[in-house]
C-alpha positions in Angstrom: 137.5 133.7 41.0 136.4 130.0 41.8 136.4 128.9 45.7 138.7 126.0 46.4 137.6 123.1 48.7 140.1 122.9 51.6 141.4 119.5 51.7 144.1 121.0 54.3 145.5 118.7 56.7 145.6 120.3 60.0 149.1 118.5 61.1 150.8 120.3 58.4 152.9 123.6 60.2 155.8 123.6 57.9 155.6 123.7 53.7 159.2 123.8 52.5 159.8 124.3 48.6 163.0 123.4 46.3 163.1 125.0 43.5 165.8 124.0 41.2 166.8 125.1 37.6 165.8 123.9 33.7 164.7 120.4 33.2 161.4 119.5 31.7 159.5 116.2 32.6 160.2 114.0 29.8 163.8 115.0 30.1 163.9 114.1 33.8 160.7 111.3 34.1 159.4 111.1 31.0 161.1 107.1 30.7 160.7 106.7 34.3 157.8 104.4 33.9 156.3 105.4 37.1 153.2 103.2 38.1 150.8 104.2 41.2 147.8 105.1 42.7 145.3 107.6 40.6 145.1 110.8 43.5 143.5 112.8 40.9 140.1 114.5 42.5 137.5 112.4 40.8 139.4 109.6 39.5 140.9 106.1 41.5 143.2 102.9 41.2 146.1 102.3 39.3 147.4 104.8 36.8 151.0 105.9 35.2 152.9 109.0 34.5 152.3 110.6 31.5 156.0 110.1 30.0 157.1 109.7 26.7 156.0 106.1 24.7 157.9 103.2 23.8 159.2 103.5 20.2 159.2 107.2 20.5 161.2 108.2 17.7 162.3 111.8 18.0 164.0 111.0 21.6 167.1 108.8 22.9 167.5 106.6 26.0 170.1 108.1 28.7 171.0 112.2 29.3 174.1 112.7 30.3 174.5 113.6 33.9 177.9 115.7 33.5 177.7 119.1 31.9 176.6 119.7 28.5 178.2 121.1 26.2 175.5 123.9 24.8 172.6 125.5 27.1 169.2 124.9 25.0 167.6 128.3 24.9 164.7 129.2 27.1 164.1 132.7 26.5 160.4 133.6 25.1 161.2 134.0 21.8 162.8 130.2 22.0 160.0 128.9 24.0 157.7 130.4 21.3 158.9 128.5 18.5 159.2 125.4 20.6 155.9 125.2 21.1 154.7 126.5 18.1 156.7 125.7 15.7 156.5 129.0 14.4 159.5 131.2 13.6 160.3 133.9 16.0 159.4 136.9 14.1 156.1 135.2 14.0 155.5 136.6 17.3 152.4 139.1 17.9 151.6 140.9 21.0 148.7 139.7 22.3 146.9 136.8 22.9 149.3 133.6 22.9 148.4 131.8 19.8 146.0 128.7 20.4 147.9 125.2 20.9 146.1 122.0 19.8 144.2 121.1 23.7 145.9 117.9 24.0 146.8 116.7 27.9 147.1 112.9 27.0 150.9 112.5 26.1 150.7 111.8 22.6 152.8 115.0 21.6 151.2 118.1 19.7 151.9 119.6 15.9 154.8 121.8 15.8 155.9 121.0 18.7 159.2 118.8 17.8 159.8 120.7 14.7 159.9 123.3 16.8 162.2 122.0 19.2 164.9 121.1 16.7 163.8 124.1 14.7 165.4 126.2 18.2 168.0 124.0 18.8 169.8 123.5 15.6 173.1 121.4 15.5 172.1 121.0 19.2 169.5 118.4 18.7 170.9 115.1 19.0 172.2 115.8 22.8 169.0 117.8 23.9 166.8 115.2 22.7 168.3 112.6 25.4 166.4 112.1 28.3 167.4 109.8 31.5 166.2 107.1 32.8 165.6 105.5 36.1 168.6 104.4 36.8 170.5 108.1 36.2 168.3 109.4 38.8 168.4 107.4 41.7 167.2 110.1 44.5 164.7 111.7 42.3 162.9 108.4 41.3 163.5 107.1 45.5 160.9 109.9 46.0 158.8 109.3 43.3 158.4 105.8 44.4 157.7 107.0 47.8 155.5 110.0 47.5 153.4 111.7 45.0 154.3 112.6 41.2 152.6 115.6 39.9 153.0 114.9 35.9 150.7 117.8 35.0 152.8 120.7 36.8 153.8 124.0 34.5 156.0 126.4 34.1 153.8 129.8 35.2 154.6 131.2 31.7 156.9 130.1 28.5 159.6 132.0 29.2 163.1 131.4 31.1 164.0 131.6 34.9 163.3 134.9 36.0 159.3 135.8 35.2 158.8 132.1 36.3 160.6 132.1 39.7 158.5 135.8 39.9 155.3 134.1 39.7 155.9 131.7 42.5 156.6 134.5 45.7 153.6 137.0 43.4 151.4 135.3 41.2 152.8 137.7 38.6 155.8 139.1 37.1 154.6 142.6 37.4 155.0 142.4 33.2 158.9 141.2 33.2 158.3 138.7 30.3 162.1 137.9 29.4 164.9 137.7 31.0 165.8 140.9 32.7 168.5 143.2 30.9 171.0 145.8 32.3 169.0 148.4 31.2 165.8 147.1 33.3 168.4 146.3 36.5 169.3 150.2 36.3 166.0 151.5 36.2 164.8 149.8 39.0 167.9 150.6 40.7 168.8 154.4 39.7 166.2 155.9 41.9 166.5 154.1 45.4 170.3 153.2 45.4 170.6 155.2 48.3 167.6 153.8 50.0 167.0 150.8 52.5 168.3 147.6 49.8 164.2 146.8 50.9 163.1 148.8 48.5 165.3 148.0 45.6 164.0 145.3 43.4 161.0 143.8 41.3 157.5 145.4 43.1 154.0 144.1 42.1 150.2 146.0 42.5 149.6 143.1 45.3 153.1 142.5 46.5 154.4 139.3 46.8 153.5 136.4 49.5 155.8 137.6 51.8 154.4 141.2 52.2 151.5 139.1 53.7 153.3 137.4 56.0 155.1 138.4 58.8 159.3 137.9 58.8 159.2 135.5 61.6 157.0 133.0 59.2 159.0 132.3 57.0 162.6 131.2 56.2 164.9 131.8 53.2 168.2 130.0 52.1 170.8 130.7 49.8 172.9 127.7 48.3 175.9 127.3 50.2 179.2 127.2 49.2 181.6 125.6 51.8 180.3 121.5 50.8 183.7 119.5 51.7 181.3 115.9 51.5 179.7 117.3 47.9 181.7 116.2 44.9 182.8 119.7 43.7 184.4 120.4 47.5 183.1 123.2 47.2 181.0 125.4 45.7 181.4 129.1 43.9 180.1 131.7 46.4 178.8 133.9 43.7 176.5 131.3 43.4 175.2 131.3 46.8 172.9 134.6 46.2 169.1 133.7 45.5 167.4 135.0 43.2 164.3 135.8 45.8 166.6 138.8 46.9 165.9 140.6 43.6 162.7 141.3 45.3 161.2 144.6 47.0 161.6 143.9 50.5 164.0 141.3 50.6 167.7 142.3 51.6 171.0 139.9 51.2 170.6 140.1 55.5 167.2 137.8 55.1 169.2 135.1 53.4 170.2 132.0 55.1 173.1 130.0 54.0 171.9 126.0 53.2 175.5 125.1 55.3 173.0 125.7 58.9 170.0 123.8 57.1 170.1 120.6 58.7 170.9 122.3 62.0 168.5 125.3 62.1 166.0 122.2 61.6 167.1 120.5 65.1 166.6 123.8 66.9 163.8 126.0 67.6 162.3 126.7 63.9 159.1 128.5 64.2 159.0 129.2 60.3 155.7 128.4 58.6 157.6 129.0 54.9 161.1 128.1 54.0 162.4 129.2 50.6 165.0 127.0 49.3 167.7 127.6 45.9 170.2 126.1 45.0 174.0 127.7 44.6 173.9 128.6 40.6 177.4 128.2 40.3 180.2 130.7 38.6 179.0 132.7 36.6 182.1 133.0 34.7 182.2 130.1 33.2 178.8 129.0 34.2 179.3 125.8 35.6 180.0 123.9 39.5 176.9 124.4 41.0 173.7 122.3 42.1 171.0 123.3 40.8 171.3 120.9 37.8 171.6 123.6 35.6 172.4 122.3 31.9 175.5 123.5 32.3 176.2 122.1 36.0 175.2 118.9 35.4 173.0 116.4 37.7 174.8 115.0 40.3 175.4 118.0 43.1 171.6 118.7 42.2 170.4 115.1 43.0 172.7 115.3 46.1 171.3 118.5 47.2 167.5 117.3 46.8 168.6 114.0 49.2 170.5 116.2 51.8 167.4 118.8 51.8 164.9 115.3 52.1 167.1 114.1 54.7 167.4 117.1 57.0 163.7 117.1 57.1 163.3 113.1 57.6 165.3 113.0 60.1 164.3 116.2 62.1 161.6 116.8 64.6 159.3 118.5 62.2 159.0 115.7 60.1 155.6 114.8 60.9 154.3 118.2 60.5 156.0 119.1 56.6 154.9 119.0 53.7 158.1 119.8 51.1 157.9 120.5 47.1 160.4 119.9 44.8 160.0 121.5 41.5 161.8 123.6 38.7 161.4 127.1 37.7 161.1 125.8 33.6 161.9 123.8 31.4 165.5 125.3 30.7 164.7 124.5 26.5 164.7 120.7 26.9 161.9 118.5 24.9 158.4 117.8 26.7 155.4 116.3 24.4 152.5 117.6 26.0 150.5 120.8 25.4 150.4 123.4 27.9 147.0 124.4 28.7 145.7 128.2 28.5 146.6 129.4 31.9 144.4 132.4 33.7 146.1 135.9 33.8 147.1 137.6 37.1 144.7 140.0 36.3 146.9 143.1 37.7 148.2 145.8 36.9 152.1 145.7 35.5 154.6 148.0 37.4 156.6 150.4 35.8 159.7 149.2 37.2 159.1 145.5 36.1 158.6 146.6 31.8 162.0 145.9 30.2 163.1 148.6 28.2 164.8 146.2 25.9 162.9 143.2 25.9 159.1 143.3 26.4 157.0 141.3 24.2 153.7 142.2 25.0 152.6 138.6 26.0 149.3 138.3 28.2 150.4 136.0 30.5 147.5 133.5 29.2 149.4 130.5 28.6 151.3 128.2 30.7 155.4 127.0 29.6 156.0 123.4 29.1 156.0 120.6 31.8 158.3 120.5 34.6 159.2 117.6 37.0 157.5 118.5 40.6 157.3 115.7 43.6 155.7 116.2 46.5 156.9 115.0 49.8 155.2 114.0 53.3 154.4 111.6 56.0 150.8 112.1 55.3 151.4 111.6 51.6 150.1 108.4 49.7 152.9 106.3 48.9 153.7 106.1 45.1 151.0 108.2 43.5 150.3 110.2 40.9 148.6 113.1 40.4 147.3 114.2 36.9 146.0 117.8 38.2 147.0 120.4 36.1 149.4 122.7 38.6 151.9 125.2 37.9 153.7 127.5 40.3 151.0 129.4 41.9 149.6 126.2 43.1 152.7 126.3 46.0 150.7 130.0 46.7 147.1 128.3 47.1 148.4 125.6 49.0 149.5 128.5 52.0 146.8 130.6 51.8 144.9 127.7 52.0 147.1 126.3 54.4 147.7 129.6 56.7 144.8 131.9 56.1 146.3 134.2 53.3 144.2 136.0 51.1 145.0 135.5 47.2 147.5 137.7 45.5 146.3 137.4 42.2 143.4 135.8 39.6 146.6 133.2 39.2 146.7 131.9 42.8 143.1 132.5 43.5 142.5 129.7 40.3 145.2 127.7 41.0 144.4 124.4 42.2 146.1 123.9 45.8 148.4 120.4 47.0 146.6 119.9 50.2 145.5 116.4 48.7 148.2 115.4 48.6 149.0 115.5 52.2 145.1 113.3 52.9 146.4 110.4 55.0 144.9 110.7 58.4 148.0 109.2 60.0 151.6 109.6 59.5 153.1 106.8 57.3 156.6 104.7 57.4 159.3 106.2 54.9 162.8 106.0 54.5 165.4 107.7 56.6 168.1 108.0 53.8 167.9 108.2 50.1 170.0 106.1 47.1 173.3 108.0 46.8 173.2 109.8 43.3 175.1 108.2 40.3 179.2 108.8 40.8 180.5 111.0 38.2 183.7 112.9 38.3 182.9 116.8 37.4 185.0 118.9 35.3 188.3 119.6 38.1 188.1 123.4 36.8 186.8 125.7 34.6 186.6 123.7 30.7 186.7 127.4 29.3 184.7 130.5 28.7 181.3 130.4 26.8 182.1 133.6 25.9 183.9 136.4 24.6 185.1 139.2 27.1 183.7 141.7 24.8 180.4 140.3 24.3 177.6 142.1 25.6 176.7 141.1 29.4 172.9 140.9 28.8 173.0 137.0 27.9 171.0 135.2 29.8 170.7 135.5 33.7 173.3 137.5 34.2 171.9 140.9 34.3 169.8 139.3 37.0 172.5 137.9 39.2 174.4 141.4 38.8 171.4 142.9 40.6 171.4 140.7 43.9 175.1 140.9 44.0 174.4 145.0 43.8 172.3 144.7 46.8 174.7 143.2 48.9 177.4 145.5 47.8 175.3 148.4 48.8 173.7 146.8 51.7 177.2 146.4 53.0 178.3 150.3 52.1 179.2 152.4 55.3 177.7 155.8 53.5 175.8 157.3 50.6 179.1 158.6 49.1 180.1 154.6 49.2 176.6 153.9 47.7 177.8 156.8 45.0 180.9 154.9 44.2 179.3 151.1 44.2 176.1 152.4 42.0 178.5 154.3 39.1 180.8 151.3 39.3 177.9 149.4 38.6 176.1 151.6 36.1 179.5 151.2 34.1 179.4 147.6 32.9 178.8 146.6 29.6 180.4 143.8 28.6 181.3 140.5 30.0 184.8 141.3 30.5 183.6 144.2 32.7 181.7 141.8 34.5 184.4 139.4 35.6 186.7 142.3 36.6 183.6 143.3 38.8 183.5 140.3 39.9 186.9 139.8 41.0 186.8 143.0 43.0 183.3 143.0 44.5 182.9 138.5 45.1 186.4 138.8 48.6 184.7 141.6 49.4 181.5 140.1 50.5 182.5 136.3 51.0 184.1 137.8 54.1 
C-alpha cells in the first residue's frame, strides 16, 4: 500500500456524493470543450478536457435528452467486447486481457468495433453524444468547479458491483448483475433476522461499519416532486440501492422531499449518501437518475436542486459535494481504462452468483464516467487529469475523517482533497441554468418486455431484494416473515413481478 499526502482542507465537515446512473464522459462532456486551469499534482496553466476531437467520425453532435428507445448493454460480458473488441465467448477467467495503455484521448484498437459490435442496429442513436448547450446544469458546474476527466468506473461491469465498490472498496466477488438465484441465497438463511443482516457482506465491511450511524446520512429519491416535470415520481423508485447492504435497513433511508430542509436544521452528518428515484420498474422509465431509459432532464434538475440545497444552506462553506455515475450504462468513451489494483480480499460466499460469476480479478477499471466536483474552496473551472475511480470518494474520508482503508483499492486510490486547496472560500452562484424543457412521455410508451420473460434482466433482481427488506422489515411476526419470504421465493417471471408489485408497492408507500 502507498501512503497518500493529505492535502485535506481542515474547513471541510460535510462530503456529500450523487451518484447517478449510465452515462460515460464523451456521451455527457466529451464535445463540451471545457477549457481551465491544469489542478493535476505536478502539472500547471491552461489545459482542456480530454473529450472527443473535431472531425471524429464514428460519433454524432446532440443526444437526445428524452428517453431512448433501446438500453445499450452494460453487463460484463457487453463491457468486455466494448472494450476489447473481442466476442463474448472470448472471455477467460483470469487476468483481464491487456488494453493498449493509452490515457491521451485518441481512442484505442477494438474499441469502436467493439462498441457497434455490442450494440448492433443500436448504433446510430448510442453513438450521439450532447453538447453544451443540452446540458446546461451540468456544464454551469463544470465551468464553476473542478472536472475530473480521468474518473472510472471501479470495474467493467454494470450498476450493481460498481455502486458496491463505492460504500466497500469491493464487491465481495459479485461481478454481474445480481440474479434471483444470488437474491435468495443471501436471503434464505436470515429472513427471519434483523433486515441488518440481510444483504451483500464483505471480509472488511463497508465504510459505514466504520463509522458510527450519527455520521452519516442516506437518502432515497423521492417521489412526491409537484415542481419536477414528471409531477411526480414512481415510489418504487424511491428505494436505494445502498439498502441491499448488511447493516442497512429501509428505516436508515431518508426521503430527498426533506433534503433541502434537513440541511437548514441541525445536520451533524459527516457523510450523506445520495440516489436518485430509478423510476418504474415496469416499464422502466419516469425517474431522475438519467437512466437511458428516463432520459436527462429530471436528472439535470435533480443535480441543480441537490447544488442548490447546499449553496444556499449554512453548511456551504464547510462541503465538499461529488457528482458522479456508477458506469458507463454501454454508451461510447474513447479512452483506455487503466489496470486498476485489486481489493485484495477475500470474496464472501454470499456475494458469488450462482448463475453468473465470471471469474474476473477485479484488475481493470470500466470505461470513463463524468464526475465534477463541487466547493467553495474549489478552484474555479479546472480540470483535473488524475486518474480516479470510485474508491477515490473512500480515500477522500478516510483521509478526511481518520478512517482506516477498507481495502488495497481505497488504500491506492488517489484521494479529492486537492481539489478543495483554496485557503479561502470563493464567490459562486446561488442558482443554476434551468435544464433544457422537454415534454416527457405523459405515461407508460409500453412494456420492454414480455410477462413471461424471465425476471433476471437487468437490475431487477436487485431492486426485488431492497423492496424484500422493507416488506419484511415492516412484518408484525416470523409467521408474516414466512408468508412475505415464500411469496417472494415464488417469482419467476416478469409477470410475477408486476403482480408482486401491485400487491406489495400500497402496502409500503403508506
Amino acid at each position: 500500500m502507498t501512503e497518500r499526502k493529505n492535502y485535506a482542507n481542515p474547513n471541510i465537515k460535510n462530503i456529500f456524493v450523487l451518484m447517478l446512473e449510465n452515462r460515460s464522459f464523451d456521451h455527457m462532456l466529451g464535445f463540451s470543450g471545457l477549457n481551465g486551469t491544469n489542478v493535476t499534482p505536478g502539472s500547471g496553466g491552461k489545459t482542456s478536457v480530454t473529450g472527443i476531437p473535431d472531425g471524429d467520425p464514428n460519433v454524432t453532435k446532440g443526444g437526445d435528452i428524452k428517453q431512448l428507445t433501446s438500453d445499450p448493454g452494460h453487463n460484463f460480458l457487453d463491457v468486455f467486447q466494448q472494450m476489447t473488441g473481442l466476442d463474448e465467448g472470448d472471455w477467460k477467467p483470469g487476468p483481464y486481457p491487456m488494453l493498449p495503455p493509452n490515457l491521451s484521448g485518441e481512442g484505442m484498437p477494438g474499441n469502436v468495433s467493439g462498441f457497434i459490435k455490442n450494440w448492433g442496429s443500436d448504433k446510430e442513436e448510442n453513438m450521439k453524444c450532447y453538447t453544451p448547450d443540452q446540458l446546461p446544469v451540468m456544464m454551469a458546474l463544470a465551468e464553476n468547479f473542478a472536472v475530473c476527466d480521468m474518473w472510472f468506473s471501479s470495474m467493467p461491469g454494470p450498476t450493481w458491483p460498481n455502486r458496491l465498490f463505492l460504500h466497500a472498496a469491493s464487491t465481495g466477488g459479485l461481478d454481474d448483475s445480481p440474479s434471483s438465484d444470488l437474491i435468495e441465497k443471501i436471503m434464505v438463511e436470515k429472513f427471519l433476522l434483523d433486515t441488518r443482516e440481510q444483504g451483500f457482506s464483505f471480509e472488511n465491511g463497508t465504510i459505514f461499519d466504520r463509522m458510527s450511524a450519527d455520521s452519516y446520512r442516506l437518502y432515497g429519491g423521492g417521489w412526491k416532486f409537484p415542481h419536477f416535470t414528471s409531477g411526480s415520481f414512481p415510489f418504487v423508485g424511491s428505494f436505494p440501492i445502498v439498502m441491499s447492504l448488511k447493516g442497512i435497513r429501509s428505516s436508515d433511508i431518508n426521503s430527498f422531499n426533506d433534503f433541502e430542509d434537513d440541511l437548514n436544521g441541525d445536520y451533524p452528518w459527516a457523510f450523506t449518501f445520495i440516489e436518485p428515484n430509478y423510476g418504474d420498474l415496469k416499464y422502466n422509465e419516469g425517474g431522475n437518475s438519467q437512466h437511458p431509459l428516463d432520459g436527462i432532464t429530471n436528472g439535470e434538475l435533480l443535480i441543480k436542486e441537490t447544488y442548490e440545497a447546499i449553496r444556499n444552506s449554512e453548511l456551504w462553506e464547510q462541503s465538499m459535494l461529488i457528482i458522479t455515475y456508477d458506469e458507463h450504462g454501454g454508451f461510447y468513451d474513447r479512452v483506455t481504462p487503466p489496470r486498476a489494483i485489486p481489493p485484495g480480499d477475500k470474496p464472501t460466499k454470499t456475494n458469488i452468483d450462482p448463475q453468473k460469476h465470471h471469474g474476473f480479478l477485479y484488475d481493470q477499471y470500466g470505461p470513463r464516467l463524468p464526475t465534477i466536483v463541487v466547493s467553495p474552496y474549489t478552484p474555479a473551472n479546472s480540470i483535473d487529469h488524475t486518474v480516479y475511480d470510485h474508491t477515490s470518494v473512500l480515500s477522500t474520508m478516510e483521509i478526511m475523517l481518520g478512517i482506516d482503508p477498507l481495502t488495497d483499492r481505497d488504500a491506492t486510490a488517489n484521494d479529492l482533497t486537492r481539489l478543495v486547496s483554496e485557503p479561502e472560500v470563493r464567490p459562486s452562484p446561488e442558482k443554476l441554468p434551468n435544464p433544457v424543457p422537454v415534454t416527457m412521455q405523459a405515461g407508460p410508451s409500453g412494456k420492454m418486455y414480455d410477462e413471461n420473460d424471465t425476471l433476471d434482466t437487468g437490475n431487477i433482481p436487485g431492486f426485488l431484494h431492497v423492496i424484500l427488506k422493507s416488506e419484511l422489515e415492516a412484518a408484525q411476526s416470523d409467521a408474516e416473515k414466512r408468508e412475505i419470504f415464500k411469496r417472494f421465493s415464488g417469482l419467476k417471471t416478469r409477470g410475477d413481478v408486476d403482480a408482486y408489485l401491485e400487491e406489495v408497492i400500497p402496502k409500503l408507500s403508506k
